[in-house]
N, C-alpha and C positions, 0 to 999 in steps of 0.2 A: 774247673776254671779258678775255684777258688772263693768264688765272688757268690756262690749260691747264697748263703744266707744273708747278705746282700738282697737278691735279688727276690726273697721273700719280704725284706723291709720294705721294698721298693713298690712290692703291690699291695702290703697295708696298711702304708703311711698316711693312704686318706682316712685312715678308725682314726689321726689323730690330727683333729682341726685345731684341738684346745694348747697341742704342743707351743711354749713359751721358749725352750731353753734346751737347743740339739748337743749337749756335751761331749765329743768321747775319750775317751781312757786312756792315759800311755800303759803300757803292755810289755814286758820286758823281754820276753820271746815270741811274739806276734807285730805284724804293722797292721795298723788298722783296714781294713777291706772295706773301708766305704766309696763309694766309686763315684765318677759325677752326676751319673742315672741317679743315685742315691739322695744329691744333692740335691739335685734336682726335682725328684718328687718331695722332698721336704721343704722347699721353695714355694713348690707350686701348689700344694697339700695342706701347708700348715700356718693361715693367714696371723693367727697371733704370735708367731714365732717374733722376737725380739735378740737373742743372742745365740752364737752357735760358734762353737768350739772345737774344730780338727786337729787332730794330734797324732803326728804321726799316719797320716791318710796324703800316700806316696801316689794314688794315683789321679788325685784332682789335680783340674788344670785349669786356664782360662774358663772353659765353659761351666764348667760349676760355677765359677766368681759372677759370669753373667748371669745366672740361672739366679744368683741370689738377689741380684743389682735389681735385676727385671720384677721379680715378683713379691720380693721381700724390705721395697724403699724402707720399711719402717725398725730397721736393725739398729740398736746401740749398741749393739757389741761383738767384735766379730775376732777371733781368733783362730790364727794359722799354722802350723807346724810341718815344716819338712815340704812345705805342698811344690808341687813345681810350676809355679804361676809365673808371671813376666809384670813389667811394669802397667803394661795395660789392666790387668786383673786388678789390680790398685785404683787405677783411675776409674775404672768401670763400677768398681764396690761403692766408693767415697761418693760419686757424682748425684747420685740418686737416692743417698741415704744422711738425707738432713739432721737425723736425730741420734748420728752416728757419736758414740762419746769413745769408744776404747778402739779399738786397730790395734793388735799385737801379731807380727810376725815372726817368728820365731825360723832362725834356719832355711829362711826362704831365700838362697842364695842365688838366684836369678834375678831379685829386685835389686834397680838400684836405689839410689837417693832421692832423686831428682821425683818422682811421682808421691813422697812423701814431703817432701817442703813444700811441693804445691799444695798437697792435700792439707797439711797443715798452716797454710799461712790464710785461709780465707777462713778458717776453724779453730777461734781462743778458744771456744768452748769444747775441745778436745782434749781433754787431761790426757788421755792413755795411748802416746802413739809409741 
């Protein structure tokens, strides 16, 4: 499927509670194979996470964006690339992550505008949109 090593992260992502900071790579002949399952058990796994950075990860969608919203309110910094999310994955991220300072989507050409001036007009203290 593609997704096996993947799905090896996905059952030992509880070894990492202390996980701060989910980066991944751009890859110049791979897309990255993190899936929402993915996302998801590092949501739900890794309660001091604070920043996490997809790149190039073609096949998150809405539900990873909830998966983070839901279990991870306490993120400053969240970075998107390529993902195929909708304006709601926006509102759902922002709503429940008060300590939110950077938001960078990158190539997410599904969103519009409109859930990012909301996001940002109730949020000075958001340098990085």
């Amino acid at each position: 499927s593609g997704h096996e090593g993947c799905d090896i992260f996905v059952s030992a992502v509880g070894a990492l509670p202390d996980l701060r900071s989910f980066p991944t790579r751009r890859s110049s002949d791979r897309r990255c194979n993190i899936t929402n399952a993915a996302v998801t058990a590092i949501a739900t796994h890794c309660p001091n996470l604070t920043s996490i950075s997809l790149y190039g990860c073609y096949t998150i969608t809405d539900a990873a964006a909830t998966a983070l919203a839901t279990h991870r309110p306490n993120l400053t910094s969240i970075k998107l690339h390529y993902e195929h999310l909708t304006d709601a994955a926006v509102t759902t991220l922002a709503t429940p992550c008060p300590n939110l300072t950077s938001l960078r989507l990158l190539d997410c050409s599904t969103i519009t505008s409109a859930p990012l001036i909301a996001l940002a007009t109730p949020r000075p203290h958001l340098p990085s949109l």
